[in-house]
Gaussian input, Z-matrix of N, CA and C with variables (Angstrom, degrees):
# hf/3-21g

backbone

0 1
 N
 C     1     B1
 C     2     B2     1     A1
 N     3     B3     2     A2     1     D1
 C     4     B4     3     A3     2     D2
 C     5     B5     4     A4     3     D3
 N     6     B6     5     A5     4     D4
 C     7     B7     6     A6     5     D5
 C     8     B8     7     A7     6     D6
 N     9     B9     8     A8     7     D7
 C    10    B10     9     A9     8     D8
 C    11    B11    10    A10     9     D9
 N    12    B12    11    A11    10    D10
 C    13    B13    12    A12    11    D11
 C    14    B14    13    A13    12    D12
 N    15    B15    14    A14    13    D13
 C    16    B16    15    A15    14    D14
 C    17    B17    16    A16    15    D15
 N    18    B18    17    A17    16    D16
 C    19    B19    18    A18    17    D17
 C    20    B20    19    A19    18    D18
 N    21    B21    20    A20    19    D19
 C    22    B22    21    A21    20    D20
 C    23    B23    22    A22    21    D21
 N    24    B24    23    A23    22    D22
 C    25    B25    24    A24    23    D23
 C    26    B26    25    A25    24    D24
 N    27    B27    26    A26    25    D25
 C    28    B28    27    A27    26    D26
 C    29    B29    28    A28    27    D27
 N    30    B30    29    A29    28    D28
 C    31    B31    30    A30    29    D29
 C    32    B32    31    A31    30    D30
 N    33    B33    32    A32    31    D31
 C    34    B34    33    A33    32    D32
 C    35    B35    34    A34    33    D33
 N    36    B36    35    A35    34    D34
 C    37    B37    36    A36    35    D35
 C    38    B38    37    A37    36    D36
 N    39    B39    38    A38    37    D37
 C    40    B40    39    A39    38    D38
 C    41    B41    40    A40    39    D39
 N    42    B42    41    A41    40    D40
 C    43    B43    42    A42    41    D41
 C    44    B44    43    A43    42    D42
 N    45    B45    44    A44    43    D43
 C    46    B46    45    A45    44    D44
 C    47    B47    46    A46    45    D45
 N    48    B48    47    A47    46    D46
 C    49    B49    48    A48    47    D47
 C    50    B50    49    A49    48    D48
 N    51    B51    50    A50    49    D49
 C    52    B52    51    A51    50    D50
 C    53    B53    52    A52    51    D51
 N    54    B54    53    A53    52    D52
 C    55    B55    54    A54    53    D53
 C    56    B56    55    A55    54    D54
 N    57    B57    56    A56    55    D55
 C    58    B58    57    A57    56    D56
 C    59    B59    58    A58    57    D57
 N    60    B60    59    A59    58    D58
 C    61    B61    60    A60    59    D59
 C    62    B62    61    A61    60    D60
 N    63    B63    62    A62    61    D61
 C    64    B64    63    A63    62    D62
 C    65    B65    64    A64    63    D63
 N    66    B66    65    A65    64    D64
 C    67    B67    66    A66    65    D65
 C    68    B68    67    A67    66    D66
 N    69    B69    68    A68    67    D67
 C    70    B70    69    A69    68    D68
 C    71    B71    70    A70    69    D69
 N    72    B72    71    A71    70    D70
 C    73    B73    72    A72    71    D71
 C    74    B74    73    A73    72    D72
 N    75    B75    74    A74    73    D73
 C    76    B76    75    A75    74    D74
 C    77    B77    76    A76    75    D75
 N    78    B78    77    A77    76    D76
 C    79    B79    78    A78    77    D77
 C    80    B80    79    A79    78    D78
 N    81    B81    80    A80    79    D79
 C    82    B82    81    A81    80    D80
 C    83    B83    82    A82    81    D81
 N    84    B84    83    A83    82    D82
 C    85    B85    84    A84    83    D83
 C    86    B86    85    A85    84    D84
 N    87    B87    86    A86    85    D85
 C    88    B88    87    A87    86    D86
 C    89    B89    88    A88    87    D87
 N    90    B90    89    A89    88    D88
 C    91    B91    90    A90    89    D89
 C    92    B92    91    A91    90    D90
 N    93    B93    92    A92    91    D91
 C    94    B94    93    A93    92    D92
 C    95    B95    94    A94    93    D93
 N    96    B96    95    A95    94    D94
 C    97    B97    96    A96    95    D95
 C    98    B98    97    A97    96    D96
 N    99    B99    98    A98    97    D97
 C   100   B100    99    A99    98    D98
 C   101   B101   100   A100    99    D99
 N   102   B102   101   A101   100   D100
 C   103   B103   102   A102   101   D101
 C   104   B104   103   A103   102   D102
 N   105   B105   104   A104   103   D103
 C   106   B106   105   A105   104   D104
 C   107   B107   106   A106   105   D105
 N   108   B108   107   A107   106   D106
 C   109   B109   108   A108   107   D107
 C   110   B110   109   A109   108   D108
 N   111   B111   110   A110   109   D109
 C   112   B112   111   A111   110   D110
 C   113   B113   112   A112   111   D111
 N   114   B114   113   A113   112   D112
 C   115   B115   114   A114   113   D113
 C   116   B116   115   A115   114   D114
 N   117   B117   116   A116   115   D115
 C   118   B118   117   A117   116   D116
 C   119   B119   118   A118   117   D117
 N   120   B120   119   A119   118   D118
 C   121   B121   120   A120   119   D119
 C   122   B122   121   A121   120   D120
 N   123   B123   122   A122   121   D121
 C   124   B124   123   A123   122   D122
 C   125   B125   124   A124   123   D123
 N   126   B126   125   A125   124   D124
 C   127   B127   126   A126   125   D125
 C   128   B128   127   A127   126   D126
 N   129   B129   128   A128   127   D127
 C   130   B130   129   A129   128   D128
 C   131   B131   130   A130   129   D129
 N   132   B132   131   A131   130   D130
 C   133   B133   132   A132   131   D131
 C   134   B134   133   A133   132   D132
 N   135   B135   134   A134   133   D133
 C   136   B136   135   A135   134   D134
 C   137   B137   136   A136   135   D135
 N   138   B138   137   A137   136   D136
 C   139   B139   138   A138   137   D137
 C   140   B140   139   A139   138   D138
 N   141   B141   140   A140   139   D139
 C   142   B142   141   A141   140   D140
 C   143   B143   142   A142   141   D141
 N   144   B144   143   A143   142   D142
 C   145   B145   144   A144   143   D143
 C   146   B146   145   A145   144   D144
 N   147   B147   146   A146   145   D145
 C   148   B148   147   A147   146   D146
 C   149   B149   148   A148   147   D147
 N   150   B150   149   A149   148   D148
 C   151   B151   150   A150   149   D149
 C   152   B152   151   A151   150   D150

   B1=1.4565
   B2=1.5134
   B3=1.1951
   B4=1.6404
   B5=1.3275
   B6=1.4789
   B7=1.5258
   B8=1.8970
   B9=1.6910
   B10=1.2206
   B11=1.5863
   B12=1.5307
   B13=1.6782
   B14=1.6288
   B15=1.2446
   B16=1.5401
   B17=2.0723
   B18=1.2852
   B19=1.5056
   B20=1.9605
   B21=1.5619
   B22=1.7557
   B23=1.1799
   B24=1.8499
   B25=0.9939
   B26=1.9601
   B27=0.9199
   B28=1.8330
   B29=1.2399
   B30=1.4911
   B31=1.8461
   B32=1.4783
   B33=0.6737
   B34=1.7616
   B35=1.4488
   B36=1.2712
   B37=1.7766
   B38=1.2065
   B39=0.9823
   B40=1.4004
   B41=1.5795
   B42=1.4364
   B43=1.2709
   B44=1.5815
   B45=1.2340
   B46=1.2040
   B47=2.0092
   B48=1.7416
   B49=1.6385
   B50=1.2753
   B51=1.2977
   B52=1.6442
   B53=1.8084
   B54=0.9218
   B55=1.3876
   B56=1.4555
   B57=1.0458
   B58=1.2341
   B59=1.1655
   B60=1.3232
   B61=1.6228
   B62=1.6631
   B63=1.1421
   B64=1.5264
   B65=1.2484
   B66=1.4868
   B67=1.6317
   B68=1.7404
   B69=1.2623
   B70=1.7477
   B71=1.0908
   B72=1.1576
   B73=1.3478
   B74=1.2904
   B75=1.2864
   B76=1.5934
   B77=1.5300
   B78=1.3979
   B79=1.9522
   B80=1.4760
   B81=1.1353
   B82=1.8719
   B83=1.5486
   B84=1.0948
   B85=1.5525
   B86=1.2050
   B87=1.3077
   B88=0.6824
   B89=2.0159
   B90=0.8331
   B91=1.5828
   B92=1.5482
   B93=2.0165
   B94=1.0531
   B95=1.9627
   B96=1.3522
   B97=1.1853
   B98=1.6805
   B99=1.3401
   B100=1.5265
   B101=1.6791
   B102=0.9681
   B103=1.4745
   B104=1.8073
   B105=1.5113
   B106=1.3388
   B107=1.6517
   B108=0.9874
   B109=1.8839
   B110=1.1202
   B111=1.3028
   B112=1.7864
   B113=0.9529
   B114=1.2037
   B115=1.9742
   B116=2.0792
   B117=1.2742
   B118=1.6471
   B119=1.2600
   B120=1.3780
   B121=1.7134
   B122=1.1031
   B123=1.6502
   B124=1.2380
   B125=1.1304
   B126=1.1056
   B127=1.4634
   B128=2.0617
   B129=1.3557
   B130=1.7369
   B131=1.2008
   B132=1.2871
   B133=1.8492
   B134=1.1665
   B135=1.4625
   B136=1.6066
   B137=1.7615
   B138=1.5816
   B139=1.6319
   B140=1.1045
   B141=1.6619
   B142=2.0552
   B143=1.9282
   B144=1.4193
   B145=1.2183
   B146=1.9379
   B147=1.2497
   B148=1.5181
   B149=1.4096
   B150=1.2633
   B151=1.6926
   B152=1.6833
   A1=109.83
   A2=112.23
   A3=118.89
   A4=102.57
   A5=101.88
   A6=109.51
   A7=104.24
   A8=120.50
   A9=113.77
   A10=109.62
   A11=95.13
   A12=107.76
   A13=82.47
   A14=99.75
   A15=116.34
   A16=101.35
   A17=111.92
   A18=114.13
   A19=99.09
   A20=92.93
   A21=87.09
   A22=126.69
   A23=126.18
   A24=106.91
   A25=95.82
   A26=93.90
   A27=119.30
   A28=107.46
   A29=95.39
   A30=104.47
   A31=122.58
   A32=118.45
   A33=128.80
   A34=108.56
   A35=109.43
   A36=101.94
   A37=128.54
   A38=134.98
   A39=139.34
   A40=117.16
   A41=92.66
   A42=132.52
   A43=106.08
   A44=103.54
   A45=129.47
   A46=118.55
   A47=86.19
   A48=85.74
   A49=91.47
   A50=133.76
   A51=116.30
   A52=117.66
   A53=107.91
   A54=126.31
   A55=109.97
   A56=123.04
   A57=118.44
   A58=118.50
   A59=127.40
   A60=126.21
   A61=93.39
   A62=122.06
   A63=138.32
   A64=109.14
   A65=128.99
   A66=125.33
   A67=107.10
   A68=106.49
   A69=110.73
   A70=114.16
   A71=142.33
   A72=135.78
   A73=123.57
   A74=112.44
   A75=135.93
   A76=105.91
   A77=95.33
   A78=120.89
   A79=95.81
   A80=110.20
   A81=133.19
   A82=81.90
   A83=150.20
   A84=135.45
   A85=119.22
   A86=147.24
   A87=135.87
   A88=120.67
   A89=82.12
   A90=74.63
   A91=123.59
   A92=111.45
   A93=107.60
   A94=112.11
   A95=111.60
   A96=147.72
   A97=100.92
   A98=112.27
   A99=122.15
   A100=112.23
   A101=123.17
   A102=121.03
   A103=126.47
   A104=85.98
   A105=127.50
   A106=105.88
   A107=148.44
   A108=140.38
   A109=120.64
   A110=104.07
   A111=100.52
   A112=123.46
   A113=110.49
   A114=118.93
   A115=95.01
   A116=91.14
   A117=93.91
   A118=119.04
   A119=124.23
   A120=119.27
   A121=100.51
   A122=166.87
   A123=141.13
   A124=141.37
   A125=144.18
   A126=126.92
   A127=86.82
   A128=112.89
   A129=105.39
   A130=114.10
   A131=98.90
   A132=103.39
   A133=104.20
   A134=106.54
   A135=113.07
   A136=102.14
   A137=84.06
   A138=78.92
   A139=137.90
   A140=107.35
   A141=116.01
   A142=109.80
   A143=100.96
   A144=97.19
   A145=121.04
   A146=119.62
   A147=110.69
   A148=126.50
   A149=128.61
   A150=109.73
   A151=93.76
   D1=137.36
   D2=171.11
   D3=-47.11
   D4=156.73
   D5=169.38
   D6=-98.12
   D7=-13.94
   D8=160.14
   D9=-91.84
   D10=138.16
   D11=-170.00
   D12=-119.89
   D13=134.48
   D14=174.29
   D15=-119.19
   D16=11.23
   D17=161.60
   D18=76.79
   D19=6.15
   D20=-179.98
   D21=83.53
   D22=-12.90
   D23=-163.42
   D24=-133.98
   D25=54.84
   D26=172.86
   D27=-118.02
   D28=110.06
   D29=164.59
   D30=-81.35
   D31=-5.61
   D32=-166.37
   D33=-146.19
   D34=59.06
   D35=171.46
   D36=-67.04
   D37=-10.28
   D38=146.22
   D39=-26.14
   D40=-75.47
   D41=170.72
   D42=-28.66
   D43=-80.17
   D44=169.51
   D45=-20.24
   D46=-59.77
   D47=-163.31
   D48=-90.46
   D49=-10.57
   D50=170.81
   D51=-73.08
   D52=-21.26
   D53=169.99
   D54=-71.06
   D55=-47.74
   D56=177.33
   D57=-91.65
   D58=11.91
   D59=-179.58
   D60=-110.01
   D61=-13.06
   D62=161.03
   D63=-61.66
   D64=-33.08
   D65=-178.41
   D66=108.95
   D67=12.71
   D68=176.17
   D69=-49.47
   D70=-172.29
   D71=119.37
   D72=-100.24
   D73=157.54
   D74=-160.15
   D75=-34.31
   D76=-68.84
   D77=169.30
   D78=-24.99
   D79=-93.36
   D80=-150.28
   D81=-62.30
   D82=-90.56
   D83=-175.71
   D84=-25.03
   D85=-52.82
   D86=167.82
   D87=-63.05
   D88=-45.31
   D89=175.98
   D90=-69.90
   D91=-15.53
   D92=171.97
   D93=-67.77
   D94=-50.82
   D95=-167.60
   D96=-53.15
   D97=-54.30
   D98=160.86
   D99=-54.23
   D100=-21.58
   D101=-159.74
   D102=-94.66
   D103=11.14
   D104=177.12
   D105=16.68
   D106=-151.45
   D107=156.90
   D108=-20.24
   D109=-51.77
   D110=176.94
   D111=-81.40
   D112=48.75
   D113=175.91
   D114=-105.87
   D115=-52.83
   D116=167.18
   D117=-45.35
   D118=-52.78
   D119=-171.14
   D120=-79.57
   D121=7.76
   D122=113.79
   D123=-35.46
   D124=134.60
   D125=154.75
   D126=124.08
   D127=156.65
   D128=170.51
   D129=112.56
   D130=-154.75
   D131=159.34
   D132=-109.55
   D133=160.08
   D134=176.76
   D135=-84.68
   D136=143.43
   D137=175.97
   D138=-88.98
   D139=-8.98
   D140=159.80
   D141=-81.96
   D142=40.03
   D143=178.52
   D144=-100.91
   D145=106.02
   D146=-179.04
   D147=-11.05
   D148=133.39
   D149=172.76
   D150=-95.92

């Protein structure tokens, strides 16, 4: 077994431990790292929005 425990529920550990060797925290890394493509389509304007 690894000696890093990511609690199992990290899809992207990669992801994950580069984020946190950045100074993330655990939380927000992981949830970035989980957030697989659709981390991009959040955030902006919505796009069914009137011009």
């Amino acid at each position: 077994m690894s000696s890093k425990s990511h609690g199992g529920h990290v899809k992207d550990k990669d992801k994950y431990e580069a984020l946190k060797s950045k100074g993330m925290s655990k939380t927000r890394a992981a949830k970035i790292a989980n957030s697989g493509k659709e981390g991009s389509k959040k955030g902006g304007r919505h796009s069914h929005s009137k011009h």
